[in-house]
N, C-alpha and C positions, 0 to 999 in steps of 0.2 A: 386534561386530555393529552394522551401521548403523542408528542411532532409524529408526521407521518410524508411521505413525497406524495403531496396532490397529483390526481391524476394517474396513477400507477398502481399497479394491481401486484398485490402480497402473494408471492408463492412459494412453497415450499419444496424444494428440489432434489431427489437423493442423488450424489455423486460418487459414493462411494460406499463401499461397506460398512453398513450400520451409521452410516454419516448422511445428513441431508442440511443443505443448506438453505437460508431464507434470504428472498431473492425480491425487489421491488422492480418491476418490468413495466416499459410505459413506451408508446411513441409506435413510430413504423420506419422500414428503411433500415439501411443500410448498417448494419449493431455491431454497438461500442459498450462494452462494458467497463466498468466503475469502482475500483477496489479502496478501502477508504482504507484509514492511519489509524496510532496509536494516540492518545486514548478513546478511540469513537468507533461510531459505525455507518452504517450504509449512507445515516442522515448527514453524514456534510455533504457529499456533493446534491444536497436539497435544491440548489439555484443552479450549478450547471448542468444537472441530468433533464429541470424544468427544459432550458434550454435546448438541449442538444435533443429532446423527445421531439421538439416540432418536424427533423424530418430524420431524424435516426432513433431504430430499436434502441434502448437505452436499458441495458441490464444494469441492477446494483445491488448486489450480494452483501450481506455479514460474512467476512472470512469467518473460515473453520478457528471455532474458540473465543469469539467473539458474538453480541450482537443475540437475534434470535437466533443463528446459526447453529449445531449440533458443536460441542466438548470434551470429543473422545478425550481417554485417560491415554497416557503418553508414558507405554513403562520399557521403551528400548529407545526412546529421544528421536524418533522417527516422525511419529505422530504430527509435527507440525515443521518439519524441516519442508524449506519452500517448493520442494518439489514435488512431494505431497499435495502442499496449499495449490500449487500451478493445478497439478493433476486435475484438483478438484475443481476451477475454473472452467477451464477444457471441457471437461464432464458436463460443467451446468447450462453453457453456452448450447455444448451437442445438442443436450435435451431439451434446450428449447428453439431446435432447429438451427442451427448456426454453426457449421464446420470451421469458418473461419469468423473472423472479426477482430476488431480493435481493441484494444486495452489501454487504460489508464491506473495508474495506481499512485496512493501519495503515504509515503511514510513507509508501516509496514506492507502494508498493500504495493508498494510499489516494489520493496524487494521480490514478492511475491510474482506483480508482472514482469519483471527482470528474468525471473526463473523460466516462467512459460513462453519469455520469447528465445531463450537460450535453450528451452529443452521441446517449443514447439513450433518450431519456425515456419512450419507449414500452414500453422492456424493462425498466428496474430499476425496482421496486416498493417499495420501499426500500434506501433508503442510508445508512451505516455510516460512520464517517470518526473514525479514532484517532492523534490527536497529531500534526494537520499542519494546517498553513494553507493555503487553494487559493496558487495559484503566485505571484500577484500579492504578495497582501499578504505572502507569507512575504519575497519579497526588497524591499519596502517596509519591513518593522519590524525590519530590519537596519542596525545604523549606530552606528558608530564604531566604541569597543573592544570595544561588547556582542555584535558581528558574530562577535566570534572564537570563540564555541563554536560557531559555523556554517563554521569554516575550511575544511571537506572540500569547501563547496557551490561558494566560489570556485577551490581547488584544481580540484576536475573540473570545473569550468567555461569552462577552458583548451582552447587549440588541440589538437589529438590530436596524440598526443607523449608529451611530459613527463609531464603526468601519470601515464599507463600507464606507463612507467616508472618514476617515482618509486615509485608505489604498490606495482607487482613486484617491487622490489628489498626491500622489507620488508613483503611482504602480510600475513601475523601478525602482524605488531606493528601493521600500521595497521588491519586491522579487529579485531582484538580490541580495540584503544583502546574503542573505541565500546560493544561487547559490553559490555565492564568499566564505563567512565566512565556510562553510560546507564542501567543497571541501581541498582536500590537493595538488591535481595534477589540478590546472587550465588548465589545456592541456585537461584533459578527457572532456570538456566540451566545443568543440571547438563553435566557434562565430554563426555560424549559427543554431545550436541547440540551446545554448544561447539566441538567438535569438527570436527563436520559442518558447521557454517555456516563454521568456517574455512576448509575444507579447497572447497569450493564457490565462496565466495568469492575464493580464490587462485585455482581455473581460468577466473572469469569477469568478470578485472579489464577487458579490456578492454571488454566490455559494461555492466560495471556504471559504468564512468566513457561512456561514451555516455550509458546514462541520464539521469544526473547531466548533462550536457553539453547534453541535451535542454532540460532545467529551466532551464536560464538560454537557450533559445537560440529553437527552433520553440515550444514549451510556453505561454512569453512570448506569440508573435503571437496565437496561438491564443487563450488568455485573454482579452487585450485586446481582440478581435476580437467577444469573449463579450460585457465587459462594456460594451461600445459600444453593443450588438445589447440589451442588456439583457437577456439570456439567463439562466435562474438555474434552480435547482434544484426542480425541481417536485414530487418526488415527498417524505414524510417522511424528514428529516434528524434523524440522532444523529449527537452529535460529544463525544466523549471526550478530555481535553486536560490536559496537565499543564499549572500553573500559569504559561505562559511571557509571558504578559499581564502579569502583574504584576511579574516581572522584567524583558523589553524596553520596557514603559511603552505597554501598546495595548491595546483592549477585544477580548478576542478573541471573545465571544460578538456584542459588534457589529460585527466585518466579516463576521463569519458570517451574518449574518442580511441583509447585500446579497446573496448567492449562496443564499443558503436560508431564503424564508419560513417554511417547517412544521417548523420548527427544535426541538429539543430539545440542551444547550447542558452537559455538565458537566463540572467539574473534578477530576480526580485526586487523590489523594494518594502514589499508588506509583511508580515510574520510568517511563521510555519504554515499556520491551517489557511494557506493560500486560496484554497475553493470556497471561504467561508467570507475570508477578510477579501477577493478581489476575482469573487466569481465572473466578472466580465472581463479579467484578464487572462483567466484561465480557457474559458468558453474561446477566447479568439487563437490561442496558442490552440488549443483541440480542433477547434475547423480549418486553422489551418495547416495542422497537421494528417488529417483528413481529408484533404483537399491535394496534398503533395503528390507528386509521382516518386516511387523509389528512385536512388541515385543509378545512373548507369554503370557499370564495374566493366574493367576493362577484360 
């Protein structure tokens, strides 16, 4: 049987031209939705959407490209630049009554809610951001040999091509690398979600290397474009990070705080897929970020 989020009702959502996205919706109250990472989908946040359903709408979408989600073909590199991805957020939320609400995102997902709260600051009311750097500084604190646990980001970084191939010829063994290598508690990952992210991920290599392709490419201008403008994140920031500061040698609580004044700022001790390995550490950073009032500005 295919994992599925108990309790939450499968819907399919158009948000854009010829694009509709598939969306698990559950709970009542006050809505937060749930953008999940690479390599998976909607289903990791399985235990804290349970949670956070008992008194908040709790939306959680397949990004565009992933998941049951829709795979437009991407032939001017636009397709899946995050502001696009944001757009399409925005869109799903509208349509299912919700002008404004919360975001959370982990991985790719969370570049994605970076995006919508830099280019939607009137709808997210709080922002969520688990184990990623906005665009800039991630490919900034990369350099030399220490690059190489980032190898995936310059492989799909490449002209379209190669890489889709390379990656199709061995899709199993390249995103499970990551599943396996990322995780600290293989337990949190049991065999049939396992399962389901692989088998997902082999149908949507093509789009998942766009993404990736994004990120080094439109993503880039877009950013820059941000921090020229002086653009920054206005709404209450939480940001959940494993310890990569202190392994790549950079402050990561301080470039976060150029992108986000009303910053809240902590570090991990569990692997990447944090919602999976220490979903009740996640759920308390969520409520109570949730629970915050924005900072006063003078």
């Amino acid at each position: 049987m295919t994992p599925h989020l108990n309790g939450f009702d499968k819907q399919r959502v158009p948000v854009a031209d010829g694009v509709a996205l598939h969306a698990a919706v559950g709970g009542s109250g006050s809505p937060i939705v749930l953008l999940h990472g690479f390599p998976q989908t909607h289903l990791m946040w399985r235990h804290v959407a349970a949670d956070l359903a008992a008194d908040h709408t709790v939306i959680v979408p397949d990004l565009r490209g992933y998941g049951d989600s829709d795979k437009p073909a991407d032939p001017d590199g636009t397709a899946y630049a995050k502001r696009t991805m944001a757009a399409d957020v925005v869109a799903l939320a509208e349509a299912l009554g919700h002008d404004r609400f919360a975001l959370a995102g982990h991985d790719r997902g969370a570049l994605v809610a970076i995006r919508a709260g830099l280019d939607h600051p009137d709808r997210i009311t709080r922002l969520a951001v688990l184990d990623v750097l906005p665009t800039l500084d991630m490919w900034d604190v990369l350099h030399g040999v220490d690059a190489a646990v980032g190898f995936h980001l310059y492989l799909m970084a490449q002209p379209p091509g190669l890489p889709e191939k390379m990656i199709a010829a061995s899709a199993d063994a390249f995103f499970g690398h990551f599943l396996d290598g990322w995780t600290r508690d293989p337990g949190a990952i049991p065999a049939d979600v396992r399962a389901a992210y692989l088998a997902a991920s082999r149908a949507s290599v093509d789009s998942i290397v766009a993404d990736y392709r994004a990120t080094a490419g439109i993503d880039v201008v877009h950013d820059r474009a941000d921090r020229a403008a002086g653009n920054r994140l206005r709404m209450p920031v939480t940001v959940l990070q494993q310890d990569w500061g202190a392994a790549l040698g950079y402050d990561a609580a301080g470039l976060w705080r150029g992108w986000a004044p009303d910053l809240v700022h902590e570090t991990v001790t569990c692997g990447h897929f944090m919602a999976e390995e220490a979903p009740a550490d996640v759920v308390r950073a969520l409520r109570a970020l949730l629970a915050r009032e924005p900072a006063q500005r003078a």
